[in-house]
ZAMARGU-4260 file (C-alpha; in steps of 0.2 Angstrom, whole numbers, plus 5000, padded with zeros to 4 digits):
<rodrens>
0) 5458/5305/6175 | 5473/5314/6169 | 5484/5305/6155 | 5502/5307/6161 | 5492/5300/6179
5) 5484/5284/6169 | 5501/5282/6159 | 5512/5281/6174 | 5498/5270/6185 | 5498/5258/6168
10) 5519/5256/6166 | 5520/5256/6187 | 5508/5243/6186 | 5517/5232/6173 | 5533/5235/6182
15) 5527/5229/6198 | 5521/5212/6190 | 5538/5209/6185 | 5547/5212/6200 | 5533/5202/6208
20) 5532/5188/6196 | 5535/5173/6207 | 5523/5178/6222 | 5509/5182/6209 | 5511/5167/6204
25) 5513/5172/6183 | 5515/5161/6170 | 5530/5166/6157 | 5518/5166/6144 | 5507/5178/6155
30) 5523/5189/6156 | 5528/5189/6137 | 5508/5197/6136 | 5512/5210/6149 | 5529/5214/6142
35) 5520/5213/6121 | 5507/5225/6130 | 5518/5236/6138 | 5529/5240/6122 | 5514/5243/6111
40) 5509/5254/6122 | 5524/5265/6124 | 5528/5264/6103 | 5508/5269/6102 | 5513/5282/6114
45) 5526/5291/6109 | 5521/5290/6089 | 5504/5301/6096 | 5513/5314/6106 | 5526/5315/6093
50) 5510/5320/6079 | 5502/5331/6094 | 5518/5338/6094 | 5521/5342/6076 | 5502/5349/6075
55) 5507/5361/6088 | 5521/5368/6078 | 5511/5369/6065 | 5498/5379/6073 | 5510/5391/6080
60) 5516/5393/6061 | 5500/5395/6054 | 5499/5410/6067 | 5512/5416/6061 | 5505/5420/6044
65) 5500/5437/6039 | 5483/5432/6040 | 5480/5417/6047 | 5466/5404/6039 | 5456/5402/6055
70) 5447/5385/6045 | 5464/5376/6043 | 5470/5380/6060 | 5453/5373/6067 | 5455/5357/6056
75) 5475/5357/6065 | 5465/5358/6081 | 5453/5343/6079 | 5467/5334/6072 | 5474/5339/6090
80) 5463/5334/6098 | 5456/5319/6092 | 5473/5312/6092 | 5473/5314/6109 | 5457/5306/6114
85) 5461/5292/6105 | 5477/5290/6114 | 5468/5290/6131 | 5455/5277/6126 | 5469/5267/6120
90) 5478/5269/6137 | 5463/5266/6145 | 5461/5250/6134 | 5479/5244/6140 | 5474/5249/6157
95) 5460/5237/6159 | 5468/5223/6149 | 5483/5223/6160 | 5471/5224/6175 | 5461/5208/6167
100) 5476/5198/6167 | 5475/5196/6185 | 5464/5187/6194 | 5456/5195/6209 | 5467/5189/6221
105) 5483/5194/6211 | 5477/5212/6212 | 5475/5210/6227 | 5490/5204/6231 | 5500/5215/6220
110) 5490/5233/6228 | 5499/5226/6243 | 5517/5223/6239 | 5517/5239/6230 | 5510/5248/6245
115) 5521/5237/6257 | 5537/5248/6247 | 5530/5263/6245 | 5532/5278/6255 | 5515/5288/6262
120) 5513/5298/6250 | 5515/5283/6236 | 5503/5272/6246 | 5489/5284/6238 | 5494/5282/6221
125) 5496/5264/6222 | 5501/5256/6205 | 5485/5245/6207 | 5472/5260/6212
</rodrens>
């Protein structure tokens, strides 16, 4: 699954159960979680991107050079990189724990009121999917 995908399916997700707080039945204190969870996520987010961004600049630099040191741009690289796979674990870790905060009927009933609002097209990518 693609990151950008996973990221939107997450925050759609969190979304939904606030505008659907009162037929899921959620507690305040389950909502407080969702919205801690939530935030973390997107400060987690954007200081990752923000790195992956910077080590990018620095790779083009180090391009730059007259004569580039392959070995610290493949060290740049696996900085990249790593960086990146431990965002998506950690997305895929907020994913899951938002999912477990619903019991199996919630999600249920959640998959349906955000398909009930979508469009077509939406009704594929469902928040809950």
């Amino acid at each position: 699954m693609h990151k950008q995908c996973l990221s939107n399916k997450f925050f759609k997700m969190a979304h939904a159960i606030f505008e659907n707080q009162a037929e899921l039945g959620f507690s305040d204190e389950n909502l407080r979680k969702v919205k801690d969870l939530k935030l973390d996520t997107k400060k987690s987010l954007i200081k990752v991107n923000a790195e992956v961004e910077t080590i990018a600049v620095d790779i083009m630099s180090k391009l730059w050079d007259d004569s580039p040191d392959m070995a610290e741009i493949a060290k740049l690289l696996d900085r990249k990189y790593t960086l990146k796979k431990e965002s998506m674990k950690e997305l895929l870790s907020a994913f899951v724990t938002l999912k477990k905060m619903l019991s199996k009927e919630q999600l249920r009933k959640l998959h349906s009121l955000c398909k009930a609002g979508s469009s077509a097209e939406e009704k594929e990518r469902s928040c809950c999917q």
